[in-house]
N, C-alpha and C positions, 0 to 999 in steps of 0.2 A: 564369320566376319561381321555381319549382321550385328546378332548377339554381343562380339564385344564394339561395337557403337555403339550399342541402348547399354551396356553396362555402364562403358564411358559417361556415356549420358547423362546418366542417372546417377553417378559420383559425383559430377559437376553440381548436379542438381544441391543434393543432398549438403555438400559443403557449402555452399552458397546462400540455402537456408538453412541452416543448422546455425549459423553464423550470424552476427547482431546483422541484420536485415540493412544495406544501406537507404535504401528508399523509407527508411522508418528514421533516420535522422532528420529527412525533412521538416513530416510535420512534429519534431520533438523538440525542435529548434523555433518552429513557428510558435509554438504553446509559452517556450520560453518566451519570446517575444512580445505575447499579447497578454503574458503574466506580466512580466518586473518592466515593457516600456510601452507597451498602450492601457496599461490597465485596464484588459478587457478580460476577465476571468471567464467568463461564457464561455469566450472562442479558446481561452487555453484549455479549459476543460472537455473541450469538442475534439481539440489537437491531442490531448493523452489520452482520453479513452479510445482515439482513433489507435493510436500506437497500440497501446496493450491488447485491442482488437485483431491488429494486425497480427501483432506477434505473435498470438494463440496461433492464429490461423499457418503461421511460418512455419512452426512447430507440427501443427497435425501433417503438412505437406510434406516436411521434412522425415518426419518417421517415415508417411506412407512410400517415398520411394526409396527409402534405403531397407523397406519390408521387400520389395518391388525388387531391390536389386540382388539382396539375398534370396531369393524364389528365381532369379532366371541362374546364378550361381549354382543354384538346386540344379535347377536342368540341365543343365552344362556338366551335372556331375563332379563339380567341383565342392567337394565338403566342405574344404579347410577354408574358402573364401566366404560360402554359406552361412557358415556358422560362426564365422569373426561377425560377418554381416546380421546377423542374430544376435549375437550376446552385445553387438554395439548397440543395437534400438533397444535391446532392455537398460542396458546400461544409460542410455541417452536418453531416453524416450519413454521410461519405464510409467509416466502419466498419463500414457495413450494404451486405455487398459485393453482393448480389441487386438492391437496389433501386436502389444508385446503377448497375450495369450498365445495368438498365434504363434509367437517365436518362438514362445517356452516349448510348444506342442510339436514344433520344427525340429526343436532341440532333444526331446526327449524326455525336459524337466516336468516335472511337478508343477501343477498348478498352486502357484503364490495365492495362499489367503489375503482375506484386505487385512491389515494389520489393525488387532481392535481399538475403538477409540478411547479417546483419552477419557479420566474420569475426573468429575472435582470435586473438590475435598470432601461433598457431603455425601460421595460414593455415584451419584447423579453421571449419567453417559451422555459425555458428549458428541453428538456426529460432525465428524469432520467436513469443512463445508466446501462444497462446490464452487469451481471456476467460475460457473453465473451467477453464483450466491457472493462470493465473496467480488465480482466486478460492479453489483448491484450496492453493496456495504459501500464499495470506494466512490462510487458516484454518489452513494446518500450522504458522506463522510466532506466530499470534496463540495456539493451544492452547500452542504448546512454552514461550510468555512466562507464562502460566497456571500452567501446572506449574512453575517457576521457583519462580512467586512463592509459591503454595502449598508448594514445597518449601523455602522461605526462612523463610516463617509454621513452618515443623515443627522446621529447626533454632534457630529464636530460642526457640522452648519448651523446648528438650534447652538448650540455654545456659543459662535462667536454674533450670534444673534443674542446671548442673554435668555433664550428662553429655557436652558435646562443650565445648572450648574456641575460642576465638575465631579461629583459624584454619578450621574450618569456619562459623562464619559468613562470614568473608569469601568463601572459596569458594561459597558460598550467594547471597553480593551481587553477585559479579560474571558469576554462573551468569544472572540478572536481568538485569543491565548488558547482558547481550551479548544476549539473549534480546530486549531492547529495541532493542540497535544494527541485530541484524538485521532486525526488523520497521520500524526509521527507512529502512535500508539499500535493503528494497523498497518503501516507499511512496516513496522519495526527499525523505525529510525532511534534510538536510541538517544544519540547526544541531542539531537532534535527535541526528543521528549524532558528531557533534564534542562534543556535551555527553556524551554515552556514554563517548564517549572519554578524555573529561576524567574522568567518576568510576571507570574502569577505574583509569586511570594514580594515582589517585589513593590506590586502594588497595591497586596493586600497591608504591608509593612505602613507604604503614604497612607492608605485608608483607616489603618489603626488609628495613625497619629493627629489625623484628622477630626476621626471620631472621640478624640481624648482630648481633643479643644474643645468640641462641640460639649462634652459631659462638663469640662469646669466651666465651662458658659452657662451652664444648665439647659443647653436646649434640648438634649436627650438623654434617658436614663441610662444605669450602669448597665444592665443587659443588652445594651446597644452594643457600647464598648465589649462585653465579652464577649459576644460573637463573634468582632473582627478578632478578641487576641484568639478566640477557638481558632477561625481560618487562617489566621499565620502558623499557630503552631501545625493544622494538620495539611500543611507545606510543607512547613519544615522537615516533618516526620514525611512524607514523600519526599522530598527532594534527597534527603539521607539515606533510602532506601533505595533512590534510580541512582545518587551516588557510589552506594555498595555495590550495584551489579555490572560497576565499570570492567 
């Protein structure tokens, strides 16, 4: 009787956090909030890595009691329950490389190789990168979108003060744009990165045209002007390629 309470238990457990967490909608809600209506980016970025903090943590909890529940299954002499309860943490959990071991070694399987890494094109190996490595990229990714934007808010003030003209704002917007495309680029937001693209090209396009006053004025020579028409064309040719991989 015992036994099946802590099993109980421990099924509760596991479904509970195996499951989007709801005390993680809190602060995900809050970050929203202090993103798009106090324009406090600090505190939203404090609110999601809290969340994706949390979540890892949901996760290693949640494997370890459903390892925990297939082990007292074990005792119980129950196989068939054991071993559903095994091949679901591999199945579910198969990131929490300790515990699924154990399960494979429960189970009888083979020890799973890591699977080799990816190579790139110049034959060069790449190591697939770590949960702290890659939460350490999203905060370097998410601070540098920050200081954009903040340094976006500083030149629109010197603007409607007259002290910088509107070619520094647009360097200012597309300092943003990219700041954005790279943080879509790592989460794999795709239509996100194509609309980046879209307002990149968009203002590289005003910039051209500006620059092609500025030449028949003769204030600046023709290699001025060809390097904005280089950066629209090598938009275009991105945008037509995040195009194709719709």
């Amino acid at each position: 009787m015992p036994i099946m309470r802590l099993t109980l238990a421990l099924s509760m457990l596991v479904i509970a956090a195996s499951a989007p967490a709801q005390d993680l909608a809190g602060p995900l809600r809050q970050g929203i909030v202090e993103e798009d209506a106090n324009r406090n980016l600090d505190a939203a970025i404090r609110d999601y890595q809290s969340v994706l903090t949390r979540f890892a943590e949901e996760r290693k909890t949640a494997a370890t009691a459903l390892f925990r529940l297939a082990e007292c299954y074990r005792k119980q002499g129950n196989a068939q329950q054991a071993n559903a309860a095994y091949n679901r943490l591999l199945a579910e959990f198969s990131d929490q490389s300790e515990l699924a071991a154990q399960s494979r070694k429960a189970l009888g399987k083979p020890t799973m190789p890591p699977p080799p890494p990816p190579a790139s094109a110049g034959g060069q190996v790449i190591k697939p990168l770590s949960t702290e490595v890659r939460l350490a990229q999203l905060r370097a990714l998410q601070e540098r979108l920050d200081i954009a934007v903040q340094n976006l808010m500083e030149v629109q003030k010197q603007m409607d003060l007259g002290a910088v003209g509107a070619e520094a704002g647009n360097d200012a917007q597309v300092a943003v744009i990219r700041a954005r495309r790279a943080l879509a680029e790592f989460e794999g937001h795709r239509d996100e990165v194509r609309q980046a693209i879209w307002q990149e090209l968009d203002l590289a396009r005003k910039s051209l045209a500006e620059e092609e006053k500025r030449y028949q004025l003769g204030l600046v020579p023709r290699d001025a002007v060809n390097r904005r028409r280089l950066a629209v064309i090598d938009l275009e040719a991105e945008l037509a390629g995040a195009e194709a991989s719709k």
